[in-house]
C-alpha positions as CSV (number, residue, x, y, z in Angstrom):
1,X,11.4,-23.4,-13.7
2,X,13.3,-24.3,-10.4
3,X,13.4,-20.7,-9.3
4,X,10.0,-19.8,-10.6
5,X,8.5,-22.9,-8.7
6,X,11.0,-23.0,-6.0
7,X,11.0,-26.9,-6.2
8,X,11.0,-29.2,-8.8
9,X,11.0,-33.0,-9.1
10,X,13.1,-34.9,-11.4
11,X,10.1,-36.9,-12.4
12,X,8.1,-33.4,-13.8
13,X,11.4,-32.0,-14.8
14,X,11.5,-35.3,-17.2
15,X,8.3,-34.8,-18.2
16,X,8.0,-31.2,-19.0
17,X,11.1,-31.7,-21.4
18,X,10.7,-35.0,-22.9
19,X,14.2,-36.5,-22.0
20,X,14.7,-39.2,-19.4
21,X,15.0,-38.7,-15.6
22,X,18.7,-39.8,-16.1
23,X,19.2,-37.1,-18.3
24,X,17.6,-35.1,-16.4
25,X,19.9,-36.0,-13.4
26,X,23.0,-35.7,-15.0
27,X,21.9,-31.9,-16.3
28,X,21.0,-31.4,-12.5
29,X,24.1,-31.9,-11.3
30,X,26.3,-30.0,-13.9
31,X,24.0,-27.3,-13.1
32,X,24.3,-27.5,-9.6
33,X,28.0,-27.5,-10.4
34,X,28.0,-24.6,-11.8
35,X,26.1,-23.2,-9.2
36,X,22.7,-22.5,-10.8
37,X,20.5,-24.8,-8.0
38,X,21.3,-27.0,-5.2
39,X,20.3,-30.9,-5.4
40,X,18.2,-32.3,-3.4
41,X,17.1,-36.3,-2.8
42,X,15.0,-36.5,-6.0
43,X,14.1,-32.4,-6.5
44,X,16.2,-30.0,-6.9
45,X,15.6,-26.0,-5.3
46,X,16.9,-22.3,-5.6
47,X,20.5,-21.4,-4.4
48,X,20.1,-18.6,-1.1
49,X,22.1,-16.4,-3.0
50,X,23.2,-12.9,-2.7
51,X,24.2,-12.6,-6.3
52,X,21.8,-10.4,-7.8
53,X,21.0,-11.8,-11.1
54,X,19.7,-14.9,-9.6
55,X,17.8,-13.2,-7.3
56,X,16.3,-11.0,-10.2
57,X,15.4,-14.4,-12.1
58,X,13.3,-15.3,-8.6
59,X,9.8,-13.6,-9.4
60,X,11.4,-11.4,-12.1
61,X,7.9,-10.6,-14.2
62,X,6.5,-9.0,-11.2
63,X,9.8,-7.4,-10.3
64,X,9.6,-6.0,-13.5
65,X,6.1,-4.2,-13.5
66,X,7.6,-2.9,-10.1
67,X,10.3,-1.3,-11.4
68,X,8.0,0.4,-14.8
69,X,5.9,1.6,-12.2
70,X,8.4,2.9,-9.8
71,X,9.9,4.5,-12.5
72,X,6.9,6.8,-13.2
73,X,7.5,8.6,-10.0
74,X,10.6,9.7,-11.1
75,X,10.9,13.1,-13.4
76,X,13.3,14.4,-16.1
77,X,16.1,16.5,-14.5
78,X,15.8,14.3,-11.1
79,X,18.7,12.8,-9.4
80,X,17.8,9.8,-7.5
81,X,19.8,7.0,-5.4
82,X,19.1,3.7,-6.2
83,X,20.4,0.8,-3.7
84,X,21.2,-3.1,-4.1
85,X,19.0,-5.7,-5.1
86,X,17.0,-7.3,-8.2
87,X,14.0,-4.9,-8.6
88,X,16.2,-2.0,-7.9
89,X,18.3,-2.9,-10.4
90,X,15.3,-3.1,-13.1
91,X,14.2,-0.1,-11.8
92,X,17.6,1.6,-13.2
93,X,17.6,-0.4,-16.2
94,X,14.4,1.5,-17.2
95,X,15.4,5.1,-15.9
96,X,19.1,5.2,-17.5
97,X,16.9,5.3,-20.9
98,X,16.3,8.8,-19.8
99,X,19.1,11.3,-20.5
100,X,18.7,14.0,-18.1
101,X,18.2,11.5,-15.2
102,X,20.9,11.2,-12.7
103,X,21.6,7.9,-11.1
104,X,23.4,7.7,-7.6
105,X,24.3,3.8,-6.9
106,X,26.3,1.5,-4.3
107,X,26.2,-1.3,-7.0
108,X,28.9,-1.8,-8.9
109,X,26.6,-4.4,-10.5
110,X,23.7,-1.6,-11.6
111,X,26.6,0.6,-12.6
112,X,27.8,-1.8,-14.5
113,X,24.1,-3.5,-16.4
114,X,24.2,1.1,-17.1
115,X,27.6,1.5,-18.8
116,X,26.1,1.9,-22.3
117,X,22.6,3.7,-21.5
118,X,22.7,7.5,-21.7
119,X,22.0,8.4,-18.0
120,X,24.6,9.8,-15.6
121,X,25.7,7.3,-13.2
122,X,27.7,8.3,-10.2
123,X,29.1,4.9,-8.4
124,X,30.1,5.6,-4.6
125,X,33.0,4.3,-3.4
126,X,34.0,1.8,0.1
127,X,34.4,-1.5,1.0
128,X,33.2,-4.1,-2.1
129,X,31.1,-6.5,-1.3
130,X,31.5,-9.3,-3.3
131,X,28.7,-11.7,-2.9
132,X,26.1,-8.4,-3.6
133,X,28.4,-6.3,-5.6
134,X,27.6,-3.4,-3.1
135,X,29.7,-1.0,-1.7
136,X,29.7,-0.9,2.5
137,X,31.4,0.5,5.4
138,X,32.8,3.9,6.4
139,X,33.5,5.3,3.4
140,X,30.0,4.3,1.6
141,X,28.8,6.4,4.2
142,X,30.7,9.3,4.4
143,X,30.5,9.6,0.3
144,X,26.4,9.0,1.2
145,X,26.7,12.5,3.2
146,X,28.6,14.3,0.5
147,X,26.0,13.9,-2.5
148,X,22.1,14.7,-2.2
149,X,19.1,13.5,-4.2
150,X,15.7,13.5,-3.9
151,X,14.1,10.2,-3.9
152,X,16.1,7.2,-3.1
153,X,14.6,3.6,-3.9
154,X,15.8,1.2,-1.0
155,X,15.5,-2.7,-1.2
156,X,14.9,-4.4,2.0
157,X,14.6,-8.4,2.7
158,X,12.1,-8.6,5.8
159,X,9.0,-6.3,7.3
160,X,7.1,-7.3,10.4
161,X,4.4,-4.6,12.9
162,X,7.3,-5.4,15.7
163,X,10.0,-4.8,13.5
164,X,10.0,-2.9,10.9
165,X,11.5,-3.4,7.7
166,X,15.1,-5.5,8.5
167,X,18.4,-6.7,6.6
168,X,19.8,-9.6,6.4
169,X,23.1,-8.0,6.3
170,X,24.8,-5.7,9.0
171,X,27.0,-4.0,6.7
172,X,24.3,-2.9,3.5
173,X,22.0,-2.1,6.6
174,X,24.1,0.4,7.5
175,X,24.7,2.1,4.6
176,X,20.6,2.1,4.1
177,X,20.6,3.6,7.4
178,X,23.0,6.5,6.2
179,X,20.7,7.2,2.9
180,X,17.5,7.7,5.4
181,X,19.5,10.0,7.4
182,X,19.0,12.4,4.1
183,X,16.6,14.5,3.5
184,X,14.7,12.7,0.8
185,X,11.7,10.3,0.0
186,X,12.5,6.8,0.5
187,X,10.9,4.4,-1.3
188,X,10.2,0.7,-0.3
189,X,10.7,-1.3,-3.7
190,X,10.2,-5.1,-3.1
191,X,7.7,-7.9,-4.3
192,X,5.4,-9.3,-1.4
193,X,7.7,-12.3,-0.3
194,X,9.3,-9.9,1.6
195,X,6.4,-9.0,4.0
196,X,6.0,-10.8,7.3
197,X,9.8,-12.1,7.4
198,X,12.1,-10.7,9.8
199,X,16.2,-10.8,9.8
200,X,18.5,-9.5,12.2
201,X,19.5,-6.1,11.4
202,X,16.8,-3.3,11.4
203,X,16.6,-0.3,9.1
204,X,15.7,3.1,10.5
205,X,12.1,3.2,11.8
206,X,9.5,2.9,9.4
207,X,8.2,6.5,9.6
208,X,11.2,7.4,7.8
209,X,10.1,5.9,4.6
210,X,7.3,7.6,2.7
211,X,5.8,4.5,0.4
212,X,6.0,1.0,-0.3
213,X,5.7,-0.5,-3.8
214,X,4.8,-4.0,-3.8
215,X,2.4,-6.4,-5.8
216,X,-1.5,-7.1,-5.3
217,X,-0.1,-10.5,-2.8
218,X,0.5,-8.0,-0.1
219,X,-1.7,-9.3,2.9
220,X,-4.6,-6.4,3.9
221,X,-3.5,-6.8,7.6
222,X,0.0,-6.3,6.3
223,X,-1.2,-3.2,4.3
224,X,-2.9,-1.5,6.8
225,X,-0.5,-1.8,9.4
226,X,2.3,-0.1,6.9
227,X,-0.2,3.0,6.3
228,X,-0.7,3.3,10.0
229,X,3.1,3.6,10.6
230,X,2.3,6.8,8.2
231,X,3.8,4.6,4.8
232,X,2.3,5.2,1.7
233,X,1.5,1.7,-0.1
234,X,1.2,1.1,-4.2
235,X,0.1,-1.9,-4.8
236,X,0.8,-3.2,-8.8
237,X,-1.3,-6.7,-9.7
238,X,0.4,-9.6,-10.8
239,X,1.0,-10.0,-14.6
């Protein structure tokens, strides 16, 4: 409920689960010991975190019509390269059903969530990443260079008109730069939280990505200025 709402009081908390706010204290603080949500004077909120299954909890039923229809766009035989983040990682929960689909990751968490599906999963090497459980650096991007694919589904954490879509991290921008460098469609996969932020680090211009998939919360201002920069947008409605 904390992520879902982004806040919650002790006083509803207590409420909506028929124990006392005591209780309810005391389980807020071994959770936040454990690292599940930070306390706050009488609430308590989401962690910022990097760690991708708590990011995939963080709007996950819309994440997850993303990723089923993302997955359509993908056909038997294909070999596509699937970057960080929480709707990616749905996205190749879904497509590693598929047998004759090959799977080109820098996530040693999405290789890992694949280890028993029947899909072909090549894991590129460099530098690990621990918070995101991403490969980066050098190496990430010379392996990038030595494999190709056809479609490759990129996560990004901020789009502005001015900008462009941005990173919050230097290192996983890079190697994001390196996949648009290729010769292949890259597709936007993120829910609409994500448009009208900015972070530091910019990814490659956005006429180098051919569509955006994102949910019916998208602004129209915000949709029509990513389909004059020459993107593609599907929008998918909110379950």
């Amino acid at each position: 409920m904390v992520i879902d709402k982004g806040r919650m009081s002790v006083v509803d908390l207590a409420r909506m689960t028929g124990v006392s706010e005591v209780t309810i204290r005391q389980d807020l603080n071994l959770l936040e010991k454990q690292s599940f949500l930070r306390r706050t004077h009488g609430f308590a909120v989401p962690i910022d975190s990097e760690d991708v299954e708590t990011r995939m909890m963080n709007n996950f039923a819309i994440k997850n019509e993303l990723a089923a229809f993302a997955a359509t766009l993908v056909s038997p035989g294909e070999t596509v390269f699937i970057e960080n983040g929480s709707s990616n990682a749905l996205l190749a929960r879904v497509l590693a059903a598929q047998p004759d689909v090959t799977i080109i990751t820098v996530s040693s968490y999405i290789a890992h969530l694949l280890k028993e599906m029947p899909a072909e999963v090549i894991l590129l090497g460099g530098i690990y990443q621990k918070k995101s459980e991403s490969m980066v650096g050098p190496l990430t991007r010379q392996f990038i260079q030595q494999v190709h694919f056809s479609k490759a589904f990129i996560g990004i954490d901020g789009w502005r008109p001015a900008t462009g879509f941005t990173s919050r991290d230097m290192m996983r921008a890079d190697v994001v730069n390196a996949v648009l460098e290729k010769s292949c469609e890259a597709i936007v996969l993120s829910d609409s939280t994500k448009f009208g932020v900015v972070h530091p680090y910019p990814l490659t211009p956005s006429q180098k990505f051919s569509r955006v998939i994102t949910d019916d919360a998208l602004s129209e201002d915000n949709r029509s200025q990513l389909e004059q920069a020459g993107v593609s947008v599907n929008i998918v409605p909110r379950p």
